[in-house]
N, C-alpha and C positions, 0 to 999 in steps of 0.2 A: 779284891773287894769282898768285904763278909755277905754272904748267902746262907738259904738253907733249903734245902730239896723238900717240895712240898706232895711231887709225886714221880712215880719212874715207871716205864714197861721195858722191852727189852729197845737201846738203838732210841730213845725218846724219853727227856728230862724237864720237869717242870722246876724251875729254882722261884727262891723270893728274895732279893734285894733288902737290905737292910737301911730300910725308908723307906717311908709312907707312901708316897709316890714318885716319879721320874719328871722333870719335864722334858717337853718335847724334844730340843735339842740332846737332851740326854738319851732319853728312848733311841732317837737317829742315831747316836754316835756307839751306845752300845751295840748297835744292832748290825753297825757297819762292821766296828772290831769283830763280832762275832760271824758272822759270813767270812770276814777273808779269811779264817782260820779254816785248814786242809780237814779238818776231820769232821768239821760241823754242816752238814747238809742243808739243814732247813732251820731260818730265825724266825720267831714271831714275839716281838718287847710287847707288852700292855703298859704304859705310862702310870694309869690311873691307879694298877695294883701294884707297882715294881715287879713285878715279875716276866719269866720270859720262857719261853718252852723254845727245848730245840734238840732237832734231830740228827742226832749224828754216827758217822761210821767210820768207829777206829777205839782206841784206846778209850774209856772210859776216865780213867784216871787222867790220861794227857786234858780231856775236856776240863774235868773239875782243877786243875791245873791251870787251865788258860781263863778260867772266871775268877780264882782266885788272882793273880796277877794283873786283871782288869784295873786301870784308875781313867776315871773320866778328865783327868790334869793331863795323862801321857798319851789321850789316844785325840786324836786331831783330827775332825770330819770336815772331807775335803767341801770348798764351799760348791761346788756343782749340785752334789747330793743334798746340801743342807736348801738349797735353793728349790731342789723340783723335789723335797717331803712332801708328801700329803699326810701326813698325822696329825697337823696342826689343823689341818682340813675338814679330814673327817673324822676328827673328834665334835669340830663345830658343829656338824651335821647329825651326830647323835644328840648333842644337846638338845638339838631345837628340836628332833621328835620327840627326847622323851619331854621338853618344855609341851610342846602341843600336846601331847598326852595326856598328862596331869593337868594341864589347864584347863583343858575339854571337860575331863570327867569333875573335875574341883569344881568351877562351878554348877553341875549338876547336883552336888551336893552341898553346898553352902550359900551361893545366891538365891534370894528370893526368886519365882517365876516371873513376875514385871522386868525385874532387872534385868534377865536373861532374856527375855523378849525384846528391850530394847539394844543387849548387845548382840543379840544377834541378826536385829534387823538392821542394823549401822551397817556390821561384816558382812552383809550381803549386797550393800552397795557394790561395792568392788566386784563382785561377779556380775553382779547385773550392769554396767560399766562395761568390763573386759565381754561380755555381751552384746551391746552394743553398739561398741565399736566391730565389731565383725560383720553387721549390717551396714554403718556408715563406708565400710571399703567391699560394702555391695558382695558381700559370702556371706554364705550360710556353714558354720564351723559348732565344733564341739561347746563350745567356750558359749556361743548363743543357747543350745539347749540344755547347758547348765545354770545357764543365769534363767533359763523359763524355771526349771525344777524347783531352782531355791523361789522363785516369787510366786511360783503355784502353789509351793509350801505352805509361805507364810501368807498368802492371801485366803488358805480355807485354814488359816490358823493350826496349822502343822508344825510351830515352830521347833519339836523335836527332830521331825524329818528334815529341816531344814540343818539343822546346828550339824547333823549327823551329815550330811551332802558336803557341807562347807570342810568339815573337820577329815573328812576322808580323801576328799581333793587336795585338802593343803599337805596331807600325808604323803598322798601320789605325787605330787609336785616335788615335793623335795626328794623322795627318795630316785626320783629320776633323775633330777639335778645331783644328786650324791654321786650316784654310779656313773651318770654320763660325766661329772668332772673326775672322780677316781680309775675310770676307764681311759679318757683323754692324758690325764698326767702319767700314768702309769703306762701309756703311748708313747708320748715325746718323753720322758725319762729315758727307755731305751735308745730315743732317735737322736737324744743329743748329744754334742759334742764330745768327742774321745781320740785326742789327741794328743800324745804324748813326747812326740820330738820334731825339732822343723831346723831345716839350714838355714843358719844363720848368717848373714854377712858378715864379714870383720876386716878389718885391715891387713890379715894374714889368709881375708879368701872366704871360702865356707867352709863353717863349722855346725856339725850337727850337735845340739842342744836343747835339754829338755823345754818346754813349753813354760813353764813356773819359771824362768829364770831371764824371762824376755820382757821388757820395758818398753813402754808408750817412748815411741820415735825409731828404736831398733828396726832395721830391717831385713824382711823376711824373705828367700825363696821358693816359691811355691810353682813343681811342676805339673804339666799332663797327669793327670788321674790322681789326685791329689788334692786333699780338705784344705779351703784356705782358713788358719785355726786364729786369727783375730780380726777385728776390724779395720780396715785400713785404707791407705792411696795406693794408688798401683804410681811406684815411682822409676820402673824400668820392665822393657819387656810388652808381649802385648799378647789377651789369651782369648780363648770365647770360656764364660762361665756360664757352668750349671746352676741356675739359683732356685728348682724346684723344690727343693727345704722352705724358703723364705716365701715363695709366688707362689707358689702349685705350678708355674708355666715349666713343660719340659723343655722349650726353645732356650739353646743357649745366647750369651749375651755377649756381647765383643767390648773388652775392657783393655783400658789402653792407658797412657801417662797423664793420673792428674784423676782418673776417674773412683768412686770408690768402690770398694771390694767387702764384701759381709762374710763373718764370722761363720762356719759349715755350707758354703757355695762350693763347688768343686770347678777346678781347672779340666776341661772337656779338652784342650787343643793349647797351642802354645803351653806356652815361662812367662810369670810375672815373680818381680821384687817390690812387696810392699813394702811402703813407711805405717809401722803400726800406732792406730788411734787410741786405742781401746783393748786390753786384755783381760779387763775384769766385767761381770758384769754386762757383757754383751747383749743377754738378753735374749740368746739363742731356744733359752725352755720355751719363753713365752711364747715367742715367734713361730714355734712349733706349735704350742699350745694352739693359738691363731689359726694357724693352716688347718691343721686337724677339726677343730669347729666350724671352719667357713668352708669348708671342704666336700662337697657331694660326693666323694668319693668312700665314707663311711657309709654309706645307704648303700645296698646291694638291692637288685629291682625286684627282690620279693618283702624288701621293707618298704619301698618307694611305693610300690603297686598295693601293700594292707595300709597303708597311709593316707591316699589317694581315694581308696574307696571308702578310709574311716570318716571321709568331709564327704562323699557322694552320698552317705548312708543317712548323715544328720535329714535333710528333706522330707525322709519317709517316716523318721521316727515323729518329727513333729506332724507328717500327714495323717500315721497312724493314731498320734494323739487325740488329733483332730475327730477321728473318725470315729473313735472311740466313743468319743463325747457325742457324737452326730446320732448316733445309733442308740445309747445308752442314756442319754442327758444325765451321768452321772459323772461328778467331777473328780470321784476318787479316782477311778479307775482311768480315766484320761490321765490325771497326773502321775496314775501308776509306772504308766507309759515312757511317759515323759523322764524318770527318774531314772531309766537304763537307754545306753548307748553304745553303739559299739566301738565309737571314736575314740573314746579316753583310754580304753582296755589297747586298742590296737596303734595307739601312738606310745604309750606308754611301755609296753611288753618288747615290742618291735626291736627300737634303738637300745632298750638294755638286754634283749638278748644279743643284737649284734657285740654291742661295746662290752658286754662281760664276756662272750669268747675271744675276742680281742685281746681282755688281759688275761685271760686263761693259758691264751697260747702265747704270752710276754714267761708266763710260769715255765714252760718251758725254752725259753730262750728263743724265742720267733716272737718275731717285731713286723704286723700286719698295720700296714696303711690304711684298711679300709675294711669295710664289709662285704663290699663289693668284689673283692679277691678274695676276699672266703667263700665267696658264692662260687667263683670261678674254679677254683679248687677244685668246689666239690663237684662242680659239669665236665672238668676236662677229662680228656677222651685220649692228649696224646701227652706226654713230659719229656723234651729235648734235655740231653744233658750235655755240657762241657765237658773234657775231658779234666784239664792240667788242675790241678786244684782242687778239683770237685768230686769227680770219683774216683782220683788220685789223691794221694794227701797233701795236705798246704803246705809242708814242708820237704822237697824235693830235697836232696844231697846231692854233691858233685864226687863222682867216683875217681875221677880221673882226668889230668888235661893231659891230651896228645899232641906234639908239637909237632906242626911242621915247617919250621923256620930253624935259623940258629937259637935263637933263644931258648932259657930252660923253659920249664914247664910252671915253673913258680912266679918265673918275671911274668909268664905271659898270663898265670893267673892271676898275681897283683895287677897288672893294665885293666884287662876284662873286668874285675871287682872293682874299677877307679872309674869307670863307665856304668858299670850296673847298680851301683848304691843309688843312684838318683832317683831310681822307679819303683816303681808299688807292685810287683810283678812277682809269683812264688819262687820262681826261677831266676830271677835275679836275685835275690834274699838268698839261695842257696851258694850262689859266687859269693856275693859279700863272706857271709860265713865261711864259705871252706875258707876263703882268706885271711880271715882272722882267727880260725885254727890254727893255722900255721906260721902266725905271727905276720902276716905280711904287711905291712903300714904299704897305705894305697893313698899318698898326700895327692892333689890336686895336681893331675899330670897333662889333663889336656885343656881343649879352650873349649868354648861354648857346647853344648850337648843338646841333641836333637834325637825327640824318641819319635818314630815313626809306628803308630798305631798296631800291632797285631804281626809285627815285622822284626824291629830290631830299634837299636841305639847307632847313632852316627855321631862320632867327634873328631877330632884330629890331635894325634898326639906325636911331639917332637915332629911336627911339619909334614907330619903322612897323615891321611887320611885312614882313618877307623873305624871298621862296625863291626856289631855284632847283634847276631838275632837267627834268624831262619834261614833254613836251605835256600828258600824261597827271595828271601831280601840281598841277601850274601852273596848267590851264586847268578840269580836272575835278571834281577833289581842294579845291582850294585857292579855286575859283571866283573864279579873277583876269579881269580885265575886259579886253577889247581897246579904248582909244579907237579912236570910228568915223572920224575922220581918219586914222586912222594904217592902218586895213584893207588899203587899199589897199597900201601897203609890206608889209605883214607877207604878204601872199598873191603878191608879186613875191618873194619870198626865194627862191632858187636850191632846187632837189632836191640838187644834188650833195655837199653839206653835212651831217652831222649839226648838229641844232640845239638847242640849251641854253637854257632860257627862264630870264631874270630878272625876278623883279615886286618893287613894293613898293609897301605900301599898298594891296596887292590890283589893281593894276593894273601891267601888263608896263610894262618898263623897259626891258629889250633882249634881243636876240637876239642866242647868240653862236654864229657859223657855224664849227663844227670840223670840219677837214679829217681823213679817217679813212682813210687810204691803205690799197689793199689790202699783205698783203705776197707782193711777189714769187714766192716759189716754192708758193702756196696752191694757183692752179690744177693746177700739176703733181703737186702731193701729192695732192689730191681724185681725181686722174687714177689714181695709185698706187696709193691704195686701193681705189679699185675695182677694178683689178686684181688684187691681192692678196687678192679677194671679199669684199668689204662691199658687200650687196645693197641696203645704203639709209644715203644717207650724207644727215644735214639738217641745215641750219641754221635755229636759233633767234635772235631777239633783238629788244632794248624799241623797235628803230628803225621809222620809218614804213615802210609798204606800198614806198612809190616806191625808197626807201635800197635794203631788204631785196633787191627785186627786181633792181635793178642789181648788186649785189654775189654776189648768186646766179648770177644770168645771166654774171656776168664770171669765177666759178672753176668754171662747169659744175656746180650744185647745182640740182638738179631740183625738190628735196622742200626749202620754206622755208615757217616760221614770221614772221611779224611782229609789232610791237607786241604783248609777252607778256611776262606778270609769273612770279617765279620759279618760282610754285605750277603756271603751264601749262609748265613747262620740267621738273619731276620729275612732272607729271602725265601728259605725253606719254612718258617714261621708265618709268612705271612701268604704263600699258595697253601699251607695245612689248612688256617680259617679261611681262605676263599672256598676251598673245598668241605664246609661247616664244621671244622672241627674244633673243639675249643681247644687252647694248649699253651702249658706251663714250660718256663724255659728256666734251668738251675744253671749259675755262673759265678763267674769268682774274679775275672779281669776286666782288664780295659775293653778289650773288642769282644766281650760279650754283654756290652751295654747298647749295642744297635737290636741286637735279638730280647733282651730282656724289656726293652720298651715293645719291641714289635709284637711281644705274646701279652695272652688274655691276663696271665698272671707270672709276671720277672720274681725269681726269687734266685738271692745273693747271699754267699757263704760270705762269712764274717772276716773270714783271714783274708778275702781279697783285698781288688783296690777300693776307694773309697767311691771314685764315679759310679763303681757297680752299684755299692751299696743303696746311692743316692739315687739313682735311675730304679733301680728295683722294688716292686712294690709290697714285699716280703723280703724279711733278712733273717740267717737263723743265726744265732751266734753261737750255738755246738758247734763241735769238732765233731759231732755222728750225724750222721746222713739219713738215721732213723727217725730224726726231727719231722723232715719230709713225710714219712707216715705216718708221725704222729697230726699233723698239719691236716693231711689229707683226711684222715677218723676226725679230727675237731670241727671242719668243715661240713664233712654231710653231717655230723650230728646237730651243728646248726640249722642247717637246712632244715631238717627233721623237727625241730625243738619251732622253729617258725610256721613250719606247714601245721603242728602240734597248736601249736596258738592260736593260729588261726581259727583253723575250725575247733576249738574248747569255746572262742572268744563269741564268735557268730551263735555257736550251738546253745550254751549258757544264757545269750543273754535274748535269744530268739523266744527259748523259754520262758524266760521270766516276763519278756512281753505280753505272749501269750495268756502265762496265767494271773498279770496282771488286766487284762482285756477282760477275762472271765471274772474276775474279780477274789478272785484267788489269794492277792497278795494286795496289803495295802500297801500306800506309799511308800512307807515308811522301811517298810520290810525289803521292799523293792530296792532304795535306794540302799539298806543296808549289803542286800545280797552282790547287787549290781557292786558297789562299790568294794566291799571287800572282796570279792572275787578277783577285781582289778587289782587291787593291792598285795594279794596273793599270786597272782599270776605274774607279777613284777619283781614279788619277792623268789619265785621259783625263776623265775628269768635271771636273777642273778647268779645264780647255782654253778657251779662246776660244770661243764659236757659230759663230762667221763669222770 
């Protein structure tokens, strides 16, 4: 596509399109092309000018490359994205301010003063109206001492002051609306649906198949810990689902033959096989979209508490009006009063500072549910970590399988990989792989499959009985046998290893030694946060005493748990807050979804299972763990930016009471400062943190 560079610095290129402007879907589709490409960091299209700035790091030439070869015919925006855009959104929303803009100040200059007196006594209706009614449901609210301002205005014939009240609230209005709808979407975008392959039934069994390639009636398997990825009937099987995506309720729901099943609900327990209703279209954005707006869980209780006391304050502002007049019999100065509030500033600053840190920290790959877990963030005192996943990396390798049966090492890693592809678990992903390294076709070798939570997998294969999972399920649980020949090897097996026990027949079969790298930048994070003051940072996890120890020892983690089942992992969570202390739990599997609901704020690594994600009230979708401190710096600087507003909001406008009282400031002046003040304060509220 023809371009031409309109400016450059080093690593950052502004180009222009060759046409007038983009539309929308154009803008989205270029801009998608441009992100998936490896060298481009950061896109930003503008429609209106065709142009697009972007920052990238790598070949120069490879970028001007990849815009040249650009055609808007060859590149295909998938319909998810094209579904939850907001460019179409809020371009709307700049319209209409710069329409109110120019319509304010246009007729100041071209209608007669009558005419403008009667359009602005009409458009005062409606505030003195949306006034009240805030008396008929017996409150006294902001909305009431707005509709006084404007009729005090216009009754000592202020209709300046008045047009100027009306014109600066409808600014505030939308621009709240703007950000709180561009903050929600830019929300549930992250949280929706991503799902890329499911087993599929077929007359030859299950087959795993991408998602694009399933059809209204095909049916679906969907296990324990696992996105169910269309709409459907549950036609075999029976599970408890998680539908806190769709409800907010964390209770899962027990779903059974004949009942229906929604599109991003997760399987908590059992196998179901749906018959799919619905693949396109679901309706999954919106549904989020929903949740997130009807949700008290975006208010954090120091927006709730400026909120609360911005309707306890209206009373006094109209008693001080009142008194004003009482003392003074002058009506400037009472309506001086009357024209500043602290309500509108501290409803309005409040939810768009929470919801612009919200998408701030979406910029860096952290998808927060709320405001309220940003608040928590920034109080806790302790951060539990998992081990396997989390401050190991999500991708575990299998070093080695050790036999102790006849069988080679290969067959018995083909069975094990024929049982492990079913779960959502890093360590099983690491079977599947090493066996498909090595070529192994793993067809459907046993009968039904049964994952036992935090444990292991049980199936039965050629008429023996099968599992595989932990020391603890294998040798304890399952009471598998050691041949005494074989003792001696099974007690040489390395420490350095997590190990995977295979039995069958109730006797071990092999051992499979996975390598669980730490990841790199763990120690320096654990270092971070302690500095940043987290007074007890632990980790938790199913591994033996000697694993835990070493992996503790090597990122500086003092306070470690081992070998613990998920119940001692929200058990240890939930004596930390009985003993006051607030605390963060970071997790990546299935049985770290009991501890991730039980702390003040669950945060879920993106590689894991999907329950986690859904349970968790924070996800980061980095592979670096330095998210976490980034998270943590975003949150108190919230805090900070809130307690900041507060007292500017109070202090500012205690002021201009004041010297509206004195007579200091007329109306007029009053509403202008009160009112832009708030609008500035709304617009710094949307600002970047950092």
């Amino acid at each position: 596509m023809d371009f031409t560079i309109k400016h450059e610095i080093r690593s950052r290129i502004r180009v222009h399109f060759s046409m007038k402007r983009m539309s929308f879907s154009e803008a989205d589709t270029l801009e998608y092309y441009l992100k998936s490409q490896p060298e481009i960091k950061e896109v930003h299209v503008y429609e209106r000018t065709a142009d697009a700035v972007l920052v990238y790091d790598g070949d120069r030439k490879q970028v001007l490359r990849k815009l040249r070869s650009f055609s808007f015919d060859a590149c295909a925006l998938p319909a998810s994205m094209a579904e939850s855009s907001s460019r179409e959104q809020s371009a709307a929303y700049y319209d209409k301010i710069v329409s109110s803009t120019i319509l304010h100040y246009g007729k100041r200059l071209l209608l007669p003063t009558p005419f403008r007196k009667v359009i602005e006594t009409l458009k005062a209706v409606k505030y003195i109206c949306r006034g009240l009614k805030t008396l008929r449901n017996k409150k006294l609210q902001v909305e009431l001492l707005d509709a006084a301002a404007i009729t005090a205005a216009l009754i000592t014939g202020d209709h300046k002051t008045a047009s100027s009240v009306m014109f600066l609230l409808g600014i505030g209005d939308t621009l709240e609306e703007w950000t709180h709808k561009r903050s929600v979407d830019d929300l549930a975008r992250r949280m929706s649906l991503n799902v890329d392959r499911v087993w599929l039934v077929t007359e030859d069994g299950e087959v795993q198949t991408e998602t694009s390639s399933v059809v209204r009636g095909d049916r679906v398997v969907v296990r324990v810990g696992n996105m169910i990825p269309f709409d459907g009937e549950v036609c075999d099987g029976e599970a408890m689902v998680n539908q806190s995506s769709m409800t907010g309720e964390s209770a899962a729901v027990r779903k059974s033959i004949g009942t229906s099943v929604f599109a991003g609900t997760v399987v908590e327990e059992g196998e179901v096989t749906i018959r799919v209703t619905q693949t396109e279209g679901c309706g999954r954005f919106d549904q989020i979209v929903r949740m997130i707006e009807e949700s008290e869980k975006l208010k954090s209780s120091l927006e709730s508490k400026a909120e609360r006391l911005a309707d306890r304050l209206v009373p006094y502002t109209f008693a001080a009006s009142a008194l004003t007049w009482f003392l003074s019999r002058n009506v400037t100065k009472a309506v001086s009063v009357l024209m500043v509030d602290y309500s509108c500033a501290l409803k309005m600053a409040m939810p768009i500072s929470v919801l612009s840190a919200i998408r701030e920290a979406s910029e860096h790959d952290i998808t927060v549910k709320g405001g309220k877990f940003l608040e928590a963030v920034a109080d806790a005192d302790t951060i539990v970590f998992d081990k396997t996943g989390t401050l190991t990396k999500a991708q575990p390798t299998v070093v080695r399988v050790v036999s102790f049966c006849d069988e080679s090492e290969d067959e018995l890693l083909r069975q094990a990989a024929c049982l492990e592809e079913h779960f959502p678990h890093s360590v099983a992903r690491a079977v599947v792989e090493a066996a498909e390294r090595k070529g192994l076709l793993h067809d459907e070798l046993h009968t039904k499959v049964e994952y036992i939570v935090a444990h292991g997998v049980s199936s039965t294969i050629d008429g023996e009985k099968a599992v595989i999972g932990s020391y603890h399920f294998v040798f304890e649980d399952e009471a598998v046998q050691l041949p005494d020949e074989k003792r001696e090897l099974f007690e040489s097996l390395p420490d350095d290893y997590s190990l995977l026990y295979f039995a069958k027949g109730g006797k071990l079969a092999a051992c499979i030694l996975i390598e669980d790298p730490l990841r790199e930048e763990a120690k320096s994070v654990i270092e971070q946060l302690r500095e940043q003051g987290f007074k007890h940072i632990v980790m938790m996890t199913g591994d033996s005493e000697k694993t835990a120890a070493r992996i503790a020892q090597e990122v500086g983690i003092t306070e470690y748990y081992a070998e613990v089942l998920p119940e001692d992992k929200s058990g240890f969570i939930e004596r930390a807050k009985a003993d006051g202390r607030r605390v963060i739990m970071v997790g990546d599997g299935i049985n770290d979804s009991p501890a991730l609901s039980a702390s003040d704020a669950g945060i879920a690594i993106s590689e894991g299972a999907e329950i986690a994600r859904q349970i968790a009230d924070i996800t980061i979708s980095s592979s670096n763990l330095s998210s976490i401190v980034t998270l943590r710096k975003l949150s108190t600087l919230l805090m900070k930016r809130i307690r900041f507003n507060y007292r500017t909001i109070v202090g500012f406008n205690t002021s201009l009471i004041a010297l509206g009282i004195a007579g200091l400031l007329s109306p007029s002046t009053s509403a202008m400062l009160h009112n832009g003040s708030t609008v500035a304060l709304g617009l710094k509220s949307m600002t970047n943190l950092s």
